[in-house]
N, C-alpha and C positions, 0 to 999 in steps of 0.2 A: 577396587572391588565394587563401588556406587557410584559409575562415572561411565552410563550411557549418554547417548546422546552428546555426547561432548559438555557435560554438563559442568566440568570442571572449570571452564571459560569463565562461570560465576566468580570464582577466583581472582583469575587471571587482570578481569575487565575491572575487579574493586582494589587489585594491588595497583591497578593501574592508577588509576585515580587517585588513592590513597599517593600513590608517588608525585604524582602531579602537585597535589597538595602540599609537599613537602614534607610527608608524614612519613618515616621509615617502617620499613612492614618486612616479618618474619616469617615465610608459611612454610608448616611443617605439614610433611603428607603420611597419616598415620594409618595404621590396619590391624587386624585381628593380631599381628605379632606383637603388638606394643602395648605396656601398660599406658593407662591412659591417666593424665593430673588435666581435670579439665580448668582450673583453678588456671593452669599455665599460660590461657588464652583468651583474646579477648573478643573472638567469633569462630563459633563452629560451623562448619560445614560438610554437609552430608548429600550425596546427589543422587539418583537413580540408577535402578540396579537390577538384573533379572530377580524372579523369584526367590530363586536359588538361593545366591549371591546375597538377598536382601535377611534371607533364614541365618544365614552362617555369622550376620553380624549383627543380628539383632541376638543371638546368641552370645559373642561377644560385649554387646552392651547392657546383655541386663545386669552384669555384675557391676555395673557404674551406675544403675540406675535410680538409687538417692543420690548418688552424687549431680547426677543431670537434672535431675528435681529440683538439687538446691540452687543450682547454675541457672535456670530458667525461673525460677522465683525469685533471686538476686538479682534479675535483668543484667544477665549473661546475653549476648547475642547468639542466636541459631537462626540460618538459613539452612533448610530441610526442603529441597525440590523433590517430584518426582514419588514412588512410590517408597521410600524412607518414610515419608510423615507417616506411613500405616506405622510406625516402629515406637510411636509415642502413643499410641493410643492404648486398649485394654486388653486386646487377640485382635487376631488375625486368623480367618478362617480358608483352606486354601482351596481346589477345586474338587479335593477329594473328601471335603469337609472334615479335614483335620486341623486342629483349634491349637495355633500356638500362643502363648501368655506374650503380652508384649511388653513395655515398659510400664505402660500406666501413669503416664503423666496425664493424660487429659482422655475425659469419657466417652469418646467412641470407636467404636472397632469397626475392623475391615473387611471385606470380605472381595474372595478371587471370583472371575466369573469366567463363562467359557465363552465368552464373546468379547469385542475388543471394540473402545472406542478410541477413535483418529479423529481431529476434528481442531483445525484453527479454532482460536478462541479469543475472546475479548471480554475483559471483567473490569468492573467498579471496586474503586475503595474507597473508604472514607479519611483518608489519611494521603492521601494523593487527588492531584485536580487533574491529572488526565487517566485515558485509560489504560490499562494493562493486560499488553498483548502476550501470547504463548502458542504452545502447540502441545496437544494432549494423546497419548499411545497407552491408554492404561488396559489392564484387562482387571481391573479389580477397582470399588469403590470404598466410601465412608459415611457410616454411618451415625446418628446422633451426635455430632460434631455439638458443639455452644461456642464455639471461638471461633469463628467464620471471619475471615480476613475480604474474603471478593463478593460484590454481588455479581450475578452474571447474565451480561449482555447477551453475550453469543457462544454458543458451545457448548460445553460439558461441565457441569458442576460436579461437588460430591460423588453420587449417583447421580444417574439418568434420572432427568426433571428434577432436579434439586436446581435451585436460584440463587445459593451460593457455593464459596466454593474456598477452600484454603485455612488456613491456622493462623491466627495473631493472638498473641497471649502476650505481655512485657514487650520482652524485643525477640521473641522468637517468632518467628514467620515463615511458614512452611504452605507447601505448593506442591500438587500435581505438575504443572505447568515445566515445562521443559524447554531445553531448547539453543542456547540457556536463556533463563528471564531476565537477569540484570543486564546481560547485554542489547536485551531487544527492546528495555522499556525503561531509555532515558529517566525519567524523572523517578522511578523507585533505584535507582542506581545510585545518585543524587541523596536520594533521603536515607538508605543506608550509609552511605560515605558519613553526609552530615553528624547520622546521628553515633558511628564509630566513634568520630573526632571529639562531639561536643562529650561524650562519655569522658573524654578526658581532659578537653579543654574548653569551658562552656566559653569562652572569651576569644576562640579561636578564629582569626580572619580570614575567610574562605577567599582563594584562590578564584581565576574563571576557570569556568569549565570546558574542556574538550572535549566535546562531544557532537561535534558537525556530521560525520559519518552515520552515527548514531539515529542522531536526529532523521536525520536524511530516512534510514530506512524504517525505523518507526512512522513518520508518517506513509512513507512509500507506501507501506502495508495496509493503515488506514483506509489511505484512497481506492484502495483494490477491492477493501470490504465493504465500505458503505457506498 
């Protein structure tokens, strides 16, 4: 249902890892037909979704929505790409300026617009030493955000002219950015992975990493942009 763009790869690319690691990994792929025990897991993931699509389940979750509360204030891990992060916020407003209630986990809201921004992107964190590359298709922004995850180099923040851009709260971390990101931006792949593992085993002896391919086209990209 929230799995434009191929967004689902975010997945794919940290069971990988996670295997690498020797770590055993269970993913279950849940939808508006299932009760949901978020208790049962140890990272959620939500990707990007048309409009529509993104209404029908945000419908679906707001009957979980103290329980996602307590999940995200427990440092529960959420990765939220794409236009989902609008689904934590307070409404969402759409282009017919009809306001629906969203979750309400964190203070700002969203709103659709009749214009579209497309636009490679490159952002800052404070939590990573390099930077963190994406590609953005939104037709809607965010607004009053206070948990800002990205400063931004190049692209699209929030809104148009905003100079940051993204959600970090705990371990939830949510992102317009598509594409998918953990696959395109080695070293936040890396810091997810780590900090999955050390949730459970702060002693736990990391593995090398396989990520040459990776690498390879992360910088590839680099070079193209500056």
């Amino acid at each position: 249902l929230l799995n434009l763009y191929g967004d689902s790869g975010n997945v794919k690319v940290l069971k990988k890892q996670l295997d690498n690691q020797g770590i055993n990994t269970e993913i279950h792929f849940l939808t508006t037909d299932d009760e949901l025990d978020f208790n049962k897991y140890d990272l959620i993931y939500i990707g990007a979704g048309t409009e529509n699509n993104q209404k029908i389940a945000l419908k679906h979750l707001t009957k979980y929505k103290d329980d996602i509360k307590n999940c995200i204030e427990n440092n529960k891990f959420f990765l939220i790409t794409g236009n989902s992060i609008e689904m934590f916020g307070k409404y969402i407003i759409d282009k017919n300026e009809n306001k629906y209630e969203a979750l309400g986990i964190f203070p700002y809201h969203a709103k659709e617009t009749n214009f579209r921004m497309i636009e490679d992107c490159i952002f800052k964190s404070e939590f990573l030493n390099d930077y963190v590359i994406g590609f953005q298709n939104q037709s809607s922004t965010i607004f009053e955000n206070v948990n800002q995850m990205f400063e931004v180099i190049s692209g699209i923040g929030s809104h148009p002219n905003s100079q940051t851009e993204g959600v970090l709260y705990n371990n939830f971390y949510g992102t317009y950015l598509i594409g998918p990101v953990l696959a395109r931006n080695p070293e936040f792949l890396i810091h997810i992975t780590k900090k999955l593992i050390t949730s459970k085993d702060r002693e736990y002896k990391f593995k090398d990493w396989d990520l040459d391919i990776e690498k390879k086209a992360y910088k590839n990209f680099l070079e193209n942009k500056f």
